[in-house]
Backbone as a printed PyTorch tensor [residue, N CA C, xyz], in Angstrom:
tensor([[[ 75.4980,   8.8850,  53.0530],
         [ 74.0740,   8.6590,  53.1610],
         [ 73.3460,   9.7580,  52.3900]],

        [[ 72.4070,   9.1200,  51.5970],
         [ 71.3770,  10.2170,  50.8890],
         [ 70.5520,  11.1640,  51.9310]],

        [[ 70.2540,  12.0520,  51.8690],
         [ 68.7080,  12.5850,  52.1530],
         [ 67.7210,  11.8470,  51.3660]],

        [[ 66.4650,  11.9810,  52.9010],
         [ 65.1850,  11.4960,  52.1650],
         [ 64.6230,  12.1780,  51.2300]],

        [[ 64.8470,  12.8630,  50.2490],
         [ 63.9720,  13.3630,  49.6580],
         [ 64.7930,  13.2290,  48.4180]],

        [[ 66.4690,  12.9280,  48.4320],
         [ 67.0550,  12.0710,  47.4870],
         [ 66.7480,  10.9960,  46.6270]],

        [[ 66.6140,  10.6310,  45.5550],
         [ 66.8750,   9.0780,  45.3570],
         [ 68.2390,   8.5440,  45.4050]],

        [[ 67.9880,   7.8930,  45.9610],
         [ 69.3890,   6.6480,  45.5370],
         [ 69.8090,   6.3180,  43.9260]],

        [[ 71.1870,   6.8870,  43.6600],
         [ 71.4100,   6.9580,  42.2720],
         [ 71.1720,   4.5720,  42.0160]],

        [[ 71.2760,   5.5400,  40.6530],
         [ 71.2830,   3.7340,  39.8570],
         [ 72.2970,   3.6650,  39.4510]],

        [[ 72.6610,   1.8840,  39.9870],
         [ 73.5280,   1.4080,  39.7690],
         [ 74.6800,   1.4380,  38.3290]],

        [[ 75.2910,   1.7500,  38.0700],
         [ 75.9770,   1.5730,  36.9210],
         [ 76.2370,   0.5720,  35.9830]],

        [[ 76.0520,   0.7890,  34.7900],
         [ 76.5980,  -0.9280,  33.6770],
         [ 77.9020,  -0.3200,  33.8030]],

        [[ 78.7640,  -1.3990,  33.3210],
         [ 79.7450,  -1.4680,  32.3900],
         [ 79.8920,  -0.4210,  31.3520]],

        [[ 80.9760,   0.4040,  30.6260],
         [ 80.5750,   1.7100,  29.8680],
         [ 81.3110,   0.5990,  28.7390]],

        [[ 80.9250,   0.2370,  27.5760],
         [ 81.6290,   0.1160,  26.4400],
         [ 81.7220,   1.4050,  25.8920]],

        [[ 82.3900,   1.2690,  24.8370],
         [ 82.6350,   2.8350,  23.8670],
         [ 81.1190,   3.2870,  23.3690]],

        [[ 80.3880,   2.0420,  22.8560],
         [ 79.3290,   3.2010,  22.3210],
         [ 78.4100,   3.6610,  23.3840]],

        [[ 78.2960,   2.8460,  24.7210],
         [ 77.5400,   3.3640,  25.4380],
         [ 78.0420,   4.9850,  25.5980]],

        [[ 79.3030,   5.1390,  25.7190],
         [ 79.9740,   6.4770,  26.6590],
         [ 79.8950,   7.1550,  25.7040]],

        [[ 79.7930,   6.6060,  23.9610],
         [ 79.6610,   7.5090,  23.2290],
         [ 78.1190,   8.1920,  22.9030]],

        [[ 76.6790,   7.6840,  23.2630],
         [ 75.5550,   7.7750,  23.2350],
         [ 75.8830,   8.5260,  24.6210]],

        [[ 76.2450,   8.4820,  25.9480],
         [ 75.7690,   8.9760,  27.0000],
         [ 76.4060,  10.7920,  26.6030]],

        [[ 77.2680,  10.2510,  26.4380],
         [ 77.9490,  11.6930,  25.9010],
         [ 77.1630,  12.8640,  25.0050]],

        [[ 76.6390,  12.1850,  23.7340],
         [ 76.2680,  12.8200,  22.7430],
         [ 74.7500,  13.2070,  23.5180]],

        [[ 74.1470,  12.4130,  24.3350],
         [ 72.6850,  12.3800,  24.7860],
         [ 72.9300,  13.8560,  26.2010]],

        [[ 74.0150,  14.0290,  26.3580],
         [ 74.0090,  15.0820,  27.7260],
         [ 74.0950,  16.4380,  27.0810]],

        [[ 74.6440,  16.3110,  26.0990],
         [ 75.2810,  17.1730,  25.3710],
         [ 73.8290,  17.9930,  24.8230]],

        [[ 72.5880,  17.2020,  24.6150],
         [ 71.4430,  18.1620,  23.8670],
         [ 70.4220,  18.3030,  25.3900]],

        [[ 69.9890,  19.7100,  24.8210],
         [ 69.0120,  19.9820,  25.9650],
         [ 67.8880,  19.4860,  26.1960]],

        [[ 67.2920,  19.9790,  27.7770],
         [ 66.1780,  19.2260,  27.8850],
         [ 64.9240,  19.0770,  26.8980]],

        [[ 64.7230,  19.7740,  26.2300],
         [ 63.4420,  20.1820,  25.5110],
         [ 63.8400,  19.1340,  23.8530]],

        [[ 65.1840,  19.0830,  23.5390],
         [ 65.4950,  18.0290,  22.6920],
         [ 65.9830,  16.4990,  22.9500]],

        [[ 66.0690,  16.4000,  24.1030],
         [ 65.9020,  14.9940,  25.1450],
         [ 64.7700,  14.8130,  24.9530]],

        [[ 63.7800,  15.7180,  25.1030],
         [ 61.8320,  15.1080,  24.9590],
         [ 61.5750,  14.6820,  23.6390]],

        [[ 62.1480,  15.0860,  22.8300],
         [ 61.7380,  15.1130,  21.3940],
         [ 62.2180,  13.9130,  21.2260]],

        [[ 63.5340,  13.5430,  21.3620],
         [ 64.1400,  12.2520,  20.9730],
         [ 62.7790,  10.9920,  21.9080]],

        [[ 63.3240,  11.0930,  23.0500],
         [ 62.3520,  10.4280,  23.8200],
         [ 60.7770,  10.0880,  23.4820]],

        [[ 60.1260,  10.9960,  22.5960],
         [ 58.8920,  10.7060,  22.4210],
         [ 58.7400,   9.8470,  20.8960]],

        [[ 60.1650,   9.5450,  20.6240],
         [ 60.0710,   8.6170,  19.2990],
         [ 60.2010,   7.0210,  19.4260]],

        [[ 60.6390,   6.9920,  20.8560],
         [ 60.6100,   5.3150,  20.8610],
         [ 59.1640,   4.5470,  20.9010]],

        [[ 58.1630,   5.6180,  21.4610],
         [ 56.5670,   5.0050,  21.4860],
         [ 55.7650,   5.0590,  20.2020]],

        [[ 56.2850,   6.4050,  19.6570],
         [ 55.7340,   6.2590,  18.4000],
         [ 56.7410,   5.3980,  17.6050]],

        [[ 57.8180,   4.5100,  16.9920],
         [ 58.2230,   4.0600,  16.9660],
         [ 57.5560,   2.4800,  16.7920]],

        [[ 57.3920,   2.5170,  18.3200],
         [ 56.8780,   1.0480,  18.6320],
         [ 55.3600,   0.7880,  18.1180]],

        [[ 54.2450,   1.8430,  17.8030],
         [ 53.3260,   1.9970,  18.0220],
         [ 53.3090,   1.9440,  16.1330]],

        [[ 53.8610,   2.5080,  15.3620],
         [ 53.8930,   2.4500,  13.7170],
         [ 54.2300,   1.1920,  13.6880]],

        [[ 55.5400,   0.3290,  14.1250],
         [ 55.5550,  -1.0780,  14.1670],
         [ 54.3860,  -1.8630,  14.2530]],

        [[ 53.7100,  -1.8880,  15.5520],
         [ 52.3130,  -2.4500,  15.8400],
         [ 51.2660,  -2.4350,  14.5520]],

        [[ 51.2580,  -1.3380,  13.7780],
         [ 50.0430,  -0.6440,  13.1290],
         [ 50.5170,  -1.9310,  11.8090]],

        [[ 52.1930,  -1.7090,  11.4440],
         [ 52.3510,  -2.5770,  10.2310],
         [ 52.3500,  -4.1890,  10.4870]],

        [[ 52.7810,  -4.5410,  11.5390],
         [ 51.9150,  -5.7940,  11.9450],
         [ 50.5860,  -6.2460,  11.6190]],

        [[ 49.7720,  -5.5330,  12.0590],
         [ 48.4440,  -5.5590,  12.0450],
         [ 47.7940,  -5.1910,  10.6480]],

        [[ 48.6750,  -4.7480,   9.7870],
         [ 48.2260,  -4.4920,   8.1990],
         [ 48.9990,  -5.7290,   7.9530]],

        [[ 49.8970,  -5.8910,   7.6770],
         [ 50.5210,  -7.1590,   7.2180],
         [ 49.6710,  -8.3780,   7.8230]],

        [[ 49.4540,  -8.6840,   8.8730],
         [ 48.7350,  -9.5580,   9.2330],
         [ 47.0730,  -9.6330,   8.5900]],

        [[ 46.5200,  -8.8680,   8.2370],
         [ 45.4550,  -8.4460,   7.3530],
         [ 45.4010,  -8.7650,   5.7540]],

        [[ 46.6470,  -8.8370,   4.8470],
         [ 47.2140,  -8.5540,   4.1770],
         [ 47.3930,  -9.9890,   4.1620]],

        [[ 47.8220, -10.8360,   4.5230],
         [ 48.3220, -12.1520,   4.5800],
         [ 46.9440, -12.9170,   4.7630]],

        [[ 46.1470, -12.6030,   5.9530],
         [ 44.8010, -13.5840,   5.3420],
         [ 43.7770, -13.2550,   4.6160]],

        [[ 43.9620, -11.6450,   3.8860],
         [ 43.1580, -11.7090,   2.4980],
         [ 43.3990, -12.0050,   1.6190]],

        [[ 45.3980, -12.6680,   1.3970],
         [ 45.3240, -13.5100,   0.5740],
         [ 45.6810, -14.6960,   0.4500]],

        [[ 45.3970, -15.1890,   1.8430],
         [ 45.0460, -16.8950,   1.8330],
         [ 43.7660, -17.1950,   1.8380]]])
């Protein structure tokens, strides 16, 4: 039994190789370069959005 002030771990996937090989390589860097990586999937998603929205611009100035 946990303590309350525990969380209850999460459930586990399945480990294929590259997962165990990403979990591995991802433990391996410290916290302060865990943030860094981490703060690229929003910006990421967010430059995607931007070229959408030019391309989509781009397409009915020239239809």
């Amino acid at each position: 039994m946990h303590a309350p002030h525990e969380p209850a771990p999460l459930p586990r996937a399945p480990n294929g190789w590259p997962q165990r090989l990403f979990g591995r390589w991802w433990r391996r860097q410290s916290p302060a370069r865990q943030d860094r990586y981490a703060t690229l999937g929003p910006l990421v998603s967010v430059l995607l959005f931007l070229a959408a929205i030019i391309s989509a611009f781009w397409y009915l100035r020239n239809e």
